[in-house]
C-alpha atoms as an extended CHARMM CRD file, in Angstrom:
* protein
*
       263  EXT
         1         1  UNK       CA             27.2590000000      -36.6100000000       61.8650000000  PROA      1               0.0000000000
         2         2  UNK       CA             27.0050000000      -32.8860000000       62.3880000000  PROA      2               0.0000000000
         3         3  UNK       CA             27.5850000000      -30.1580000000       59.6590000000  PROA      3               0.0000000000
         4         4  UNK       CA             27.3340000000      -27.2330000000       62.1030000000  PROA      4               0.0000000000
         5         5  UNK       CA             30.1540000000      -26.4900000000       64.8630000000  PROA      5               0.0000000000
         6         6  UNK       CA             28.7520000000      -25.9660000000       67.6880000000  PROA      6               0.0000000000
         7         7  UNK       CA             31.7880000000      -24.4690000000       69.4320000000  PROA      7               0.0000000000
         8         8  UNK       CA             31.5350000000      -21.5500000000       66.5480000000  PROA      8               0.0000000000
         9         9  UNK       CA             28.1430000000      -21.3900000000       66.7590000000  PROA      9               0.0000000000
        10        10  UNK       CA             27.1020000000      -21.1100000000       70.2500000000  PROA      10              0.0000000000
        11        11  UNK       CA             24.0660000000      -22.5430000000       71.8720000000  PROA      11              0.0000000000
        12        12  UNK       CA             22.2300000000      -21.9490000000       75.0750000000  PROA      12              0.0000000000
        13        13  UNK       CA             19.5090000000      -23.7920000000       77.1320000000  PROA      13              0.0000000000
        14        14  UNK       CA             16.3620000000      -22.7480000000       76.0530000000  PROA      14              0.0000000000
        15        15  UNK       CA             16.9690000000      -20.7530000000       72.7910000000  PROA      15              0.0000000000
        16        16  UNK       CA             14.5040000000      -21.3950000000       70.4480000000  PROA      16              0.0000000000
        17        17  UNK       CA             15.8630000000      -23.0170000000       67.7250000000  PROA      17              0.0000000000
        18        18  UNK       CA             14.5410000000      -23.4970000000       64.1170000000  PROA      18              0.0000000000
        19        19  UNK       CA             15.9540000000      -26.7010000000       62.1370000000  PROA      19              0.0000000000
        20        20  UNK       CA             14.5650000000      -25.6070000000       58.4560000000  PROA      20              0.0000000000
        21        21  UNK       CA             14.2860000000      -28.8880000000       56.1320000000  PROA      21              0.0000000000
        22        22  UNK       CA             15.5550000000      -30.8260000000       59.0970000000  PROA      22              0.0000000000
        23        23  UNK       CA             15.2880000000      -33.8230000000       57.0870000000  PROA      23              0.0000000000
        24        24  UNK       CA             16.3670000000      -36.8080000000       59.4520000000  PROA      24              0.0000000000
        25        25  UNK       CA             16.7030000000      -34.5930000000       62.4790000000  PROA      25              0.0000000000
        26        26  UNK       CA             20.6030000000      -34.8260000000       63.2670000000  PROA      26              0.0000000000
        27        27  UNK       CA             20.7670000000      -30.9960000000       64.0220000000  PROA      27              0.0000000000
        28        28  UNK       CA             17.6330000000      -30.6590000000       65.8460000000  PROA      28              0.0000000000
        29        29  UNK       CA             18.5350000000      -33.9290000000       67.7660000000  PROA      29              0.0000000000
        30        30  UNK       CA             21.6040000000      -31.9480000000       69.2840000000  PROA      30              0.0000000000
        31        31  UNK       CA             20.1970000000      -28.8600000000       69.8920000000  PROA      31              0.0000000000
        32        32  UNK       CA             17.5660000000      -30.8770000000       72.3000000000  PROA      32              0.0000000000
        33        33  UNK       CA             20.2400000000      -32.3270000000       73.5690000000  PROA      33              0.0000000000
        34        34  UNK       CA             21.4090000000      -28.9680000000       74.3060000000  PROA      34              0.0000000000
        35        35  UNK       CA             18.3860000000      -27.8120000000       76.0250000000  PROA      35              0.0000000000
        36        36  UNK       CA             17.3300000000      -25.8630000000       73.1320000000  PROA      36              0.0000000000
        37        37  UNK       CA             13.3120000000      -25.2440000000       72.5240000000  PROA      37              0.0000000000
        38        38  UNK       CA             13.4350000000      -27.2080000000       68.8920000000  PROA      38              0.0000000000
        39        39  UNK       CA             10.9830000000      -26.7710000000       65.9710000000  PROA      39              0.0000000000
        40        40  UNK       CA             12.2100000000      -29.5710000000       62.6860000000  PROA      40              0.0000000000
        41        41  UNK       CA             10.3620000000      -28.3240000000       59.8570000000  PROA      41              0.0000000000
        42        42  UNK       CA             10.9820000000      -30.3430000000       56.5760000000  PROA      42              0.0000000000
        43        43  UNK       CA              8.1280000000      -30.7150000000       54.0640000000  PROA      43              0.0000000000
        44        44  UNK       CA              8.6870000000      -34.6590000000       53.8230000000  PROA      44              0.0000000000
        45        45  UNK       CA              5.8300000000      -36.1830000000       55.8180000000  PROA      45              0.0000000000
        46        46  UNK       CA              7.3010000000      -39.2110000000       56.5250000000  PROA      46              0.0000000000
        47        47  UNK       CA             10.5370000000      -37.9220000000       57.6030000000  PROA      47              0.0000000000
        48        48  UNK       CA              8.9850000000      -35.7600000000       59.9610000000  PROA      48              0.0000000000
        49        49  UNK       CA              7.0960000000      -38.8000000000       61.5710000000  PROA      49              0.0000000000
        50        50  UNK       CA             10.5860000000      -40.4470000000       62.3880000000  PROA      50              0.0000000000
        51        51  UNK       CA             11.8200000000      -37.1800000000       63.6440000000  PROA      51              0.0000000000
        52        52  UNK       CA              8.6610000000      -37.1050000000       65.9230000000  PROA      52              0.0000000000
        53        53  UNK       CA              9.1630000000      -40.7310000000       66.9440000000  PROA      53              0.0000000000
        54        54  UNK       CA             13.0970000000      -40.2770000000       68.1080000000  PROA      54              0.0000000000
        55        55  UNK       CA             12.1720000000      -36.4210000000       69.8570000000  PROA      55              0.0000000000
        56        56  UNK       CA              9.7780000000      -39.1810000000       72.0430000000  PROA      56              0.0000000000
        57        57  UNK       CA             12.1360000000      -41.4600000000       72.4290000000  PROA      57              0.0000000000
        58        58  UNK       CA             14.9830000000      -39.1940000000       73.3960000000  PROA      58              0.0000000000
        59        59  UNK       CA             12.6600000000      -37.5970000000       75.7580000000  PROA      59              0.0000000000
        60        60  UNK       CA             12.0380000000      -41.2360000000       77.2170000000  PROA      60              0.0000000000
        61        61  UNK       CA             15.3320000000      -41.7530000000       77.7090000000  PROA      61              0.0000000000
        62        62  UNK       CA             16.3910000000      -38.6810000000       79.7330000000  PROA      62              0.0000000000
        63        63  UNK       CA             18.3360000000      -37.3630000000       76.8950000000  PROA      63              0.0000000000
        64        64  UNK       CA             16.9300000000      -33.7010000000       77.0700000000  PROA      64              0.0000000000
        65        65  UNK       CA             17.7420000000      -31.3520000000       80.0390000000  PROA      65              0.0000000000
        66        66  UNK       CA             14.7200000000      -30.1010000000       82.1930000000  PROA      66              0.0000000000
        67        67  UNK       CA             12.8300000000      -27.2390000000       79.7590000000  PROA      67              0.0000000000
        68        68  UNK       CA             13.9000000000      -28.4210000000       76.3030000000  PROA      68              0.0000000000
        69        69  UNK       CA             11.1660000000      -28.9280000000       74.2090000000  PROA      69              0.0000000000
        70        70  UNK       CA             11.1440000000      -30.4310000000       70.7530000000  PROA      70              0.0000000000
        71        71  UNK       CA              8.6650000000      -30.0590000000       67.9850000000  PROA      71              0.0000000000
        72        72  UNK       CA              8.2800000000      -31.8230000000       64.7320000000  PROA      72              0.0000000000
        73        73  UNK       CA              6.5090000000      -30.5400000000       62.4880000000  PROA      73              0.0000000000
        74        74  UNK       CA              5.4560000000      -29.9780000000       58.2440000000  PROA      74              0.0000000000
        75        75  UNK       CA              6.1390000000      -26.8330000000       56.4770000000  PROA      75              0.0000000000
        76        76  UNK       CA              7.2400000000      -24.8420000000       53.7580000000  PROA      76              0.0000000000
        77        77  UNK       CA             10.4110000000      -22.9660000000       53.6370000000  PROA      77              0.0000000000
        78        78  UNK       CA              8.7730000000      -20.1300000000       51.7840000000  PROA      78              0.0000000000
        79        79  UNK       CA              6.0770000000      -19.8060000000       53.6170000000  PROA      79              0.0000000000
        80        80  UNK       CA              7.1980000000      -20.9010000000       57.5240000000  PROA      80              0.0000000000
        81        81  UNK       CA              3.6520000000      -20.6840000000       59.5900000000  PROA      81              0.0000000000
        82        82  UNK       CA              5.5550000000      -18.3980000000       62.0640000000  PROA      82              0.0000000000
        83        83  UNK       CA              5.2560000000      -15.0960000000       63.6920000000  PROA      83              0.0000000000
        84        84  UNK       CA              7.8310000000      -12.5960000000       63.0180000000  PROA      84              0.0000000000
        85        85  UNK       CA             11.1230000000      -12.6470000000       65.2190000000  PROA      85              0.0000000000
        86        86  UNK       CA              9.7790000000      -16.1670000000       66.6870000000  PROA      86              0.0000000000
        87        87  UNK       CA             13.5300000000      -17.7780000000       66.6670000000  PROA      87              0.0000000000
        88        88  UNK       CA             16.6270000000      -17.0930000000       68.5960000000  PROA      88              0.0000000000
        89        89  UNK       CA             18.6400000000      -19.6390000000       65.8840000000  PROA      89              0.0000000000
        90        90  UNK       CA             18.2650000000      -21.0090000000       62.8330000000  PROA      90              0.0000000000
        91        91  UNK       CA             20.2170000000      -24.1230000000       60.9040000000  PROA      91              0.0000000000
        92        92  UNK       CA             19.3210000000      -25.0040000000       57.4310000000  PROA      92              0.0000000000
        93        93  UNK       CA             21.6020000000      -27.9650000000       56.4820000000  PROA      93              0.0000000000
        94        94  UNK       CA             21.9810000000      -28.6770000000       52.7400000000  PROA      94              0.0000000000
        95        95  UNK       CA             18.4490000000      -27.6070000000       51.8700000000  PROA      95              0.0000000000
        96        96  UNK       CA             19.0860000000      -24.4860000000       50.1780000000  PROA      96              0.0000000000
        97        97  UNK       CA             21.0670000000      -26.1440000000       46.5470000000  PROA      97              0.0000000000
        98        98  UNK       CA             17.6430000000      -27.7220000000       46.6300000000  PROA      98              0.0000000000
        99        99  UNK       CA             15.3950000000      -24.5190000000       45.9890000000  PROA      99              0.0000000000
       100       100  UNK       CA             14.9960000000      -22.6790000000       43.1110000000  PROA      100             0.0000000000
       101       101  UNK       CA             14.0180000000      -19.4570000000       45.3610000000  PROA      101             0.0000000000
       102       102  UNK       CA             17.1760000000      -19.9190000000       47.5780000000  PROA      102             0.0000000000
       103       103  UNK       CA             16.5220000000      -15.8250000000       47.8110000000  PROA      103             0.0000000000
       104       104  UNK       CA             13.3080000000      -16.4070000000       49.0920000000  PROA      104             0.0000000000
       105       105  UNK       CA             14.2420000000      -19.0400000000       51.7900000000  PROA      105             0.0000000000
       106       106  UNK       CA             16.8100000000      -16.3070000000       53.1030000000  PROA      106             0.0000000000
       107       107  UNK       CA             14.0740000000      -13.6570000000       53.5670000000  PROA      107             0.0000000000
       108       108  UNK       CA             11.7520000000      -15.8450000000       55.4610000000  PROA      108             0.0000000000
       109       109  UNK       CA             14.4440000000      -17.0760000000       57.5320000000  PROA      109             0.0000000000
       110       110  UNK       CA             15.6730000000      -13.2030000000       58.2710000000  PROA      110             0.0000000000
       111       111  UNK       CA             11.9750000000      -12.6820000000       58.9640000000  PROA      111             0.0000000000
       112       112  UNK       CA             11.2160000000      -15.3890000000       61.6260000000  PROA      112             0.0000000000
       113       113  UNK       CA             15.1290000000      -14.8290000000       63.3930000000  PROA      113             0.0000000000
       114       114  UNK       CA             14.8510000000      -12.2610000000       66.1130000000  PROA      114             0.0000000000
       115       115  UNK       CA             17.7220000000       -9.0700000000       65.8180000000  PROA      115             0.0000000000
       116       116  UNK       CA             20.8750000000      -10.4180000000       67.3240000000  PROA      116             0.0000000000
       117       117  UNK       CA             19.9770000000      -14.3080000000       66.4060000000  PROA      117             0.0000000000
       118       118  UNK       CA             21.7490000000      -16.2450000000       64.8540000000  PROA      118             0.0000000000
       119       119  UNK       CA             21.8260000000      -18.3050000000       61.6870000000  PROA      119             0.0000000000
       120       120  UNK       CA             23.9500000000      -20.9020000000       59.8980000000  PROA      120             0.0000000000
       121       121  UNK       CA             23.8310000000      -22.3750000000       56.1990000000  PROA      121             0.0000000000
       122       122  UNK       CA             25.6250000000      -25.3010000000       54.7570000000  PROA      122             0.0000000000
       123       123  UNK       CA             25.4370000000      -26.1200000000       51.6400000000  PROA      123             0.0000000000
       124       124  UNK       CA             27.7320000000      -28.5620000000       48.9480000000  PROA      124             0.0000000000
       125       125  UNK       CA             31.3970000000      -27.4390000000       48.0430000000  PROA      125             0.0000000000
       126       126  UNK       CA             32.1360000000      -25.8180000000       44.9450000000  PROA      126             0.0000000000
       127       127  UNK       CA             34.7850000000      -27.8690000000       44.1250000000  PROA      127             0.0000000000
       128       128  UNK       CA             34.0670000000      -31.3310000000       45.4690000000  PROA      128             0.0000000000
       129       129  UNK       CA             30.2220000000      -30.6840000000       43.6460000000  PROA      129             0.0000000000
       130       130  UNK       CA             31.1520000000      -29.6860000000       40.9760000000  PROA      130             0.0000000000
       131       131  UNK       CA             33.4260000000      -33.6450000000       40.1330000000  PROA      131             0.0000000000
       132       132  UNK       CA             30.0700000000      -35.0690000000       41.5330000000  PROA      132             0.0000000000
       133       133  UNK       CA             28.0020000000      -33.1490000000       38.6460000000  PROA      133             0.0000000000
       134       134  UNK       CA             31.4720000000      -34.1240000000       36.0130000000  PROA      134             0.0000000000
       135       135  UNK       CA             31.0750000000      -37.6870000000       37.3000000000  PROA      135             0.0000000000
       136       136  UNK       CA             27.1690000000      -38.5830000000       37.0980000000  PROA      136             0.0000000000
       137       137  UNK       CA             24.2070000000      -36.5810000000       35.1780000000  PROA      137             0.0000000000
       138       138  UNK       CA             22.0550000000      -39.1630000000       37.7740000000  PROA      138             0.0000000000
       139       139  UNK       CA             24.1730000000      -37.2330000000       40.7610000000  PROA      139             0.0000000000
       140       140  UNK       CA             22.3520000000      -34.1130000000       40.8380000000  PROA      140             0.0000000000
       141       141  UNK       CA             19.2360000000      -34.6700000000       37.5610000000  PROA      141             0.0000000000
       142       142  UNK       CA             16.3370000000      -36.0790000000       39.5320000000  PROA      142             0.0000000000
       143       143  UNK       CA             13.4000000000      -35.1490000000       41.2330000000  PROA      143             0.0000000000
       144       144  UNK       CA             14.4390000000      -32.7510000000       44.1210000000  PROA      144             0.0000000000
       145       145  UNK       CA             18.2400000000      -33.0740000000       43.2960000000  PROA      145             0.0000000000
       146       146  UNK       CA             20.0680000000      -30.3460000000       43.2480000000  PROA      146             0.0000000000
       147       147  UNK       CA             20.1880000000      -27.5090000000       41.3380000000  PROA      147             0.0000000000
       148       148  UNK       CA             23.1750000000      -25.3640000000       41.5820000000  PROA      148             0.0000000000
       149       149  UNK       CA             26.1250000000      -25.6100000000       42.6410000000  PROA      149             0.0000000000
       150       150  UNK       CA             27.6440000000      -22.2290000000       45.3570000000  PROA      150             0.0000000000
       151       151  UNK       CA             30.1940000000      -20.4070000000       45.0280000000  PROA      151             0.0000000000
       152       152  UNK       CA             31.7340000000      -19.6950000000       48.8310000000  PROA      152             0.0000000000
       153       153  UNK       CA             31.5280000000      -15.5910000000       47.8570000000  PROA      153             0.0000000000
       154       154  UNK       CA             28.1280000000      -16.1910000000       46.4180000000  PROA      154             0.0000000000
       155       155  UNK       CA             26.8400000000      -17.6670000000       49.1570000000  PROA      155             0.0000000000
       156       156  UNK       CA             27.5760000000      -15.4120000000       51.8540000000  PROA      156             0.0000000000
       157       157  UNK       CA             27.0430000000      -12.7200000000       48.9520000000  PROA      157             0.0000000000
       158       158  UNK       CA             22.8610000000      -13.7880000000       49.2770000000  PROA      158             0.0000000000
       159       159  UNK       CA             23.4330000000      -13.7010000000       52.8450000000  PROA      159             0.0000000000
       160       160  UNK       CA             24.6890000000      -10.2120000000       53.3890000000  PROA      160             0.0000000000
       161       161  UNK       CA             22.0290000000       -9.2320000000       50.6780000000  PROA      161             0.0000000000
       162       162  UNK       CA             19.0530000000      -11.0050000000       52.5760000000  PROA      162             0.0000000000
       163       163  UNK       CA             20.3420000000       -8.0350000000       55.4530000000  PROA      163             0.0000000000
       164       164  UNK       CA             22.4440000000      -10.7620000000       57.3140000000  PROA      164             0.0000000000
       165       165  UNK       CA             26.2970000000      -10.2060000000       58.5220000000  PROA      165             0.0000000000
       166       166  UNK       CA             28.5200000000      -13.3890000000       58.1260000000  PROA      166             0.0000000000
       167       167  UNK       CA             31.0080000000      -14.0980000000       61.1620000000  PROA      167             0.0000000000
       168       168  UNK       CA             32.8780000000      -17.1660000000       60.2750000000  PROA      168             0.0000000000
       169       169  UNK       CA             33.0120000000      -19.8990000000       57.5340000000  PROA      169             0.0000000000
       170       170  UNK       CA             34.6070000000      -23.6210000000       57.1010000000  PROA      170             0.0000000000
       171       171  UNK       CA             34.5950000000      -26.4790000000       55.7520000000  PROA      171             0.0000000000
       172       172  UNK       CA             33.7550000000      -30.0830000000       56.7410000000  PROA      172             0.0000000000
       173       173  UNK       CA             33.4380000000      -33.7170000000       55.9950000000  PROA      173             0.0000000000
       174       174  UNK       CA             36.2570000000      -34.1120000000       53.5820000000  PROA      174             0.0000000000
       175       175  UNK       CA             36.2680000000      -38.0910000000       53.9710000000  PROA      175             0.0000000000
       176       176  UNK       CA             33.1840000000      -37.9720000000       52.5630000000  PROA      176             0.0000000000
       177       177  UNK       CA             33.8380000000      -35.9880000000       49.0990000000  PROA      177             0.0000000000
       178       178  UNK       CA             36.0650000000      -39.5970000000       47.8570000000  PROA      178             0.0000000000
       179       179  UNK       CA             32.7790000000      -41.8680000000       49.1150000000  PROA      179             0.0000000000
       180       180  UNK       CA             30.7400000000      -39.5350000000       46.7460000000  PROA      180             0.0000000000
       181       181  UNK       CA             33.0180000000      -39.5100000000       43.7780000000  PROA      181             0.0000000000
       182       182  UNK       CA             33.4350000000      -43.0420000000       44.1450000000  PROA      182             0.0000000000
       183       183  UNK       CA             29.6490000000      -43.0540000000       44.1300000000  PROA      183             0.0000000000
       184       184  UNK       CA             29.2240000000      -41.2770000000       41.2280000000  PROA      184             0.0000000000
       185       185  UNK       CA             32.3430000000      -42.9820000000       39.0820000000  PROA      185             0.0000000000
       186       186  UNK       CA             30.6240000000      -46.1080000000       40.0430000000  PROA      186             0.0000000000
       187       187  UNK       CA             26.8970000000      -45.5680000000       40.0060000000  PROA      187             0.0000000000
       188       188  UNK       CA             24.7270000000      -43.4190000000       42.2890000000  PROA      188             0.0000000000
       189       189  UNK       CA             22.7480000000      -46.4510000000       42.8940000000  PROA      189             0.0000000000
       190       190  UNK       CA             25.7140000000      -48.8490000000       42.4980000000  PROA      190             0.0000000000
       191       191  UNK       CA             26.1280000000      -49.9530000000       46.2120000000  PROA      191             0.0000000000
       192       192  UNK       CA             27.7720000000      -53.7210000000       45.8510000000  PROA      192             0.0000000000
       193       193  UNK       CA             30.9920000000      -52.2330000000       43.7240000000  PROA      193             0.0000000000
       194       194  UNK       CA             33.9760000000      -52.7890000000       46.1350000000  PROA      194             0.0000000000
       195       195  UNK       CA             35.4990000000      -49.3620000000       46.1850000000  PROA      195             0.0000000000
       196       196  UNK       CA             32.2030000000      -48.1850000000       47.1670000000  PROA      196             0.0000000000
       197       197  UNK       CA             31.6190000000      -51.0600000000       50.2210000000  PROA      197             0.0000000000
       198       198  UNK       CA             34.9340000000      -50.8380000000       51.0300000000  PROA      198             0.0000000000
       199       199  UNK       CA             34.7670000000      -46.7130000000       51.5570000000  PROA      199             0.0000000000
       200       200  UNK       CA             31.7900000000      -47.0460000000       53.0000000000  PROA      200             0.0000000000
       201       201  UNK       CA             32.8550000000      -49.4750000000       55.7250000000  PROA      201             0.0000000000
       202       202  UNK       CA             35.8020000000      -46.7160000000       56.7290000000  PROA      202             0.0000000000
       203       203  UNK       CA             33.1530000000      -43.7730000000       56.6940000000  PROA      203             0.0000000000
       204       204  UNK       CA             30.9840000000      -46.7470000000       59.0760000000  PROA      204             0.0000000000
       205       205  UNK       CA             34.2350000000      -47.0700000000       61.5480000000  PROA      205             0.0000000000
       206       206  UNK       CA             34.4670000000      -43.1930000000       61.9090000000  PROA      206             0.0000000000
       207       207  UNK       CA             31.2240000000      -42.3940000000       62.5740000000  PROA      207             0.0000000000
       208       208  UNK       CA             31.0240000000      -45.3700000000       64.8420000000  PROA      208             0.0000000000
       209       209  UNK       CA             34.0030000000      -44.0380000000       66.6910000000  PROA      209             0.0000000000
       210       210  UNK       CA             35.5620000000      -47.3290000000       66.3400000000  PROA      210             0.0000000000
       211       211  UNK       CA             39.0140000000      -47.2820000000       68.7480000000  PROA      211             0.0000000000
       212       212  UNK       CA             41.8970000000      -46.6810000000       66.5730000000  PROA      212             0.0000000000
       213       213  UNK       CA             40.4320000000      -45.9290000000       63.2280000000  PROA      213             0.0000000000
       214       214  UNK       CA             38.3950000000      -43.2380000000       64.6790000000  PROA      214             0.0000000000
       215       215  UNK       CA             41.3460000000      -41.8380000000       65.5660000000  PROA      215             0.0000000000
       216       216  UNK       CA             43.1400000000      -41.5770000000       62.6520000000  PROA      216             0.0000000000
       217       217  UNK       CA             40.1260000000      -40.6200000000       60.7950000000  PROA      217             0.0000000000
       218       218  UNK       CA             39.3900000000      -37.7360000000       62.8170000000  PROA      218             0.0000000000
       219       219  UNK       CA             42.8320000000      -36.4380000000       62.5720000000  PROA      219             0.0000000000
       220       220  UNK       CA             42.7220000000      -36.7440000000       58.1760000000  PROA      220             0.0000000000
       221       221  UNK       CA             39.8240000000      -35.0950000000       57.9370000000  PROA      221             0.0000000000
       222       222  UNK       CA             40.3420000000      -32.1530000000       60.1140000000  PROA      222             0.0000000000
       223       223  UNK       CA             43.4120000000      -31.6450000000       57.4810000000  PROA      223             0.0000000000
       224       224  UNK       CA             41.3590000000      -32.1660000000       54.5230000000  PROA      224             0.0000000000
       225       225  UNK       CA             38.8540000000      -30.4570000000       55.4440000000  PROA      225             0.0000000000
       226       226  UNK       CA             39.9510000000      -26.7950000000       53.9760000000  PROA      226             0.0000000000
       227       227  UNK       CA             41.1690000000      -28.7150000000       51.2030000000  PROA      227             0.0000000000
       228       228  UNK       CA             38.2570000000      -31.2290000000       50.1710000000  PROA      228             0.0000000000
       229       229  UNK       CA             35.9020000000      -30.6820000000       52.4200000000  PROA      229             0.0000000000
       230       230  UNK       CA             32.3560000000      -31.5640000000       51.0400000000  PROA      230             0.0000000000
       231       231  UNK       CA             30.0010000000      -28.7730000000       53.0030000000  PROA      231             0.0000000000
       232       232  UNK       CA             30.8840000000      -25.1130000000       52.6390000000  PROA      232             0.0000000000
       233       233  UNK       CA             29.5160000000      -23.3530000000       56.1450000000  PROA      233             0.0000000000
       234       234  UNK       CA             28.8900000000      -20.0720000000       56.9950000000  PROA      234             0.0000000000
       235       235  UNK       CA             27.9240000000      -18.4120000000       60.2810000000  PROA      235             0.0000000000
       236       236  UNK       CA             25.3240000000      -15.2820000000       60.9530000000  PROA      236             0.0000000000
       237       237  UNK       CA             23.9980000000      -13.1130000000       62.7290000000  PROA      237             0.0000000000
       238       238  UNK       CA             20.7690000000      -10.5580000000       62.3420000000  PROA      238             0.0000000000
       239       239  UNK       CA             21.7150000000       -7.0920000000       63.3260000000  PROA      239             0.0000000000
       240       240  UNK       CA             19.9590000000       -4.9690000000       65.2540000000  PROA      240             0.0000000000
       241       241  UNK       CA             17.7710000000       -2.4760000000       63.7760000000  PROA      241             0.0000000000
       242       242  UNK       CA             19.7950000000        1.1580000000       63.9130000000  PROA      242             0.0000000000
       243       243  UNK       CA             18.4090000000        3.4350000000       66.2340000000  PROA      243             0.0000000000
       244       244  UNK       CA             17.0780000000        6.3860000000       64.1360000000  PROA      244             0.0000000000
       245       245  UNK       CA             18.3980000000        9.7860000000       66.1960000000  PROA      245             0.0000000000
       246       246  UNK       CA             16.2070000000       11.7820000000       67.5700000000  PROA      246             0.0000000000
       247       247  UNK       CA             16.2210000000       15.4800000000       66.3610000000  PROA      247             0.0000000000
       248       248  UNK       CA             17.3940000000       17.7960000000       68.6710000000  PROA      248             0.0000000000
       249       249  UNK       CA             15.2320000000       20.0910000000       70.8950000000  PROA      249             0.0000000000
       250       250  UNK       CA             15.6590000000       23.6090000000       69.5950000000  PROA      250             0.0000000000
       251       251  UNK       CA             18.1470000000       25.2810000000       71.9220000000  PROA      251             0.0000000000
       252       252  UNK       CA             15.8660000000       28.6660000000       71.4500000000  PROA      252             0.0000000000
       253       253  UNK       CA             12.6270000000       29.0530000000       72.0460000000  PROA      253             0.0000000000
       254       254  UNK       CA             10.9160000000       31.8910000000       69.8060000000  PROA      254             0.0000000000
       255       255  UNK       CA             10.3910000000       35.0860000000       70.9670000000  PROA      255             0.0000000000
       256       256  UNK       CA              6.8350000000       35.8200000000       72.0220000000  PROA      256             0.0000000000
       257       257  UNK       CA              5.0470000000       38.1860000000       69.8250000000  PROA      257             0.0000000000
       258       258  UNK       CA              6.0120000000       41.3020000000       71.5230000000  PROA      258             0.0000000000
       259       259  UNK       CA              3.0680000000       43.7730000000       72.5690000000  PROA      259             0.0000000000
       260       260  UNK       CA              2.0950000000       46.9760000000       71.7300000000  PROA      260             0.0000000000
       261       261  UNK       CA              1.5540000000       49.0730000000       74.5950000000  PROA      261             0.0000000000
       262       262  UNK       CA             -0.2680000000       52.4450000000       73.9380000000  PROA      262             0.0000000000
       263       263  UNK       CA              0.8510000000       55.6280000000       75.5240000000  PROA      263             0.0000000000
């Protein structure tokens, strides 16, 4: 289940790509399908071993073009263990409502993003988040939860401040905002009520892309998606540095010193 639109945020064989808090590896998975060179960074050790496993099994399985490359790999978002301009792209996928330095996680990002890359964020809806928090304290109040809830303006505010320039935004995954209300109406860790199973089953059949229901599905949420939809993105890119102009070359050259000549 991708976040990020690929047809709005263009990809090309052999970018190198930068999956930031990766955490199961769906992004990073596509863009080696993609033929993208693929670093997943997420500071979860064990999810980074399963990302590891299925980059070696997708590469077993012919899944990546000739000259992708995929790398999985520990790290911290405020402190990536990369070279300046290292990254034609980078995705970070509901990480950032995470961090308390969300400001800081921008600047590294700008930093490691070459001028002219490009950059998506997705984070939580304001308004589906924000019946999640009204719902359930247990929701959002644990360890790692999360910790605010974005505005749309306030998000691509940080962006433009971080020296980025915002292209395009939308919204997705609006069949999911009811499965999370249910969720929270019910009990995060309530999984046996029947709303939730029953919810849960439908969100199974679409994902699945079971004939019929997937169907119909797709065609809901694409409508509810600018209404309810659960992830807010928004699309980037790094400009280019401005050329400084040169001074101009004086169009006179000073007079020599003129000589005295004695008579």
């Amino acid at each position: 289940m991708l976040t990020v639109d690929f047809s709005r945020f263009p990809l090309a064989p052999g970018d190198r790509v930068l999956d930031l808090g990766c955490g199961a590896g769906r992004h990073a998975f596509e863009c080696y399908r993609r033929g993208a060179q693929v670093v997943a960074l997420d500071q979860n050790g064990e999810e980074i071993r399963e990302v590891a496993k299925w980059f070696a099994a997708m590469k077993e399985a012919g899944e990546a073009p000739e000259g992708a490359t995929a790398t999985a790999m520990e790290g911290d978002a405020l402190n990536l263990p990369f070279p300046d301009e290292s990254f034609d792209v980078v995705i970070i996928s509901e990480v950032m409502e995470h961090i308390p330095d969300d400001k800081g996680v921008l600047a590294e990002m700008v930093r490691v993003l070459r001028p002219g890359g490009r950059i998506a964020v997705t984070v939580p809806r304001y308004g589906p988040e924000k019946v999640c928090w009204a719902l359930s304290d247990a929701y959002h109040e644990v360890e790692g939860g999360h910790i605010r809830i974005y505005k749309a303006t306030e998000l691509i505010g940080k962006m433009k401040q971080a020296g980025l320039k915002p292209y395009g935004s939308h919204h997705a995954h609006a069949l999911h905002s009811p499965y999370w209300w249910l969720k929270c109406a019910f009990g995060v860790d309530n999984d046996k009520a029947l709303p939730v199973k029953a919810y849960h089953q439908l969100l199974v059949w679409d994902i699945m892309k079971t004939p019929g229901i997937s169907t119909v599905t797709r065609l809901a949420e694409r409508a509810l998606n600018p209404v309810v939809g659960k992830s807010f993105v928004a699309y980037a890119t790094k400009p280019h540095l401005p050329v400084l102009a040169e001074k101009p070359a004086q169009k006179h050259a000073e007079k020599p010193a003129e000589k005295s000549v004695a008579k």
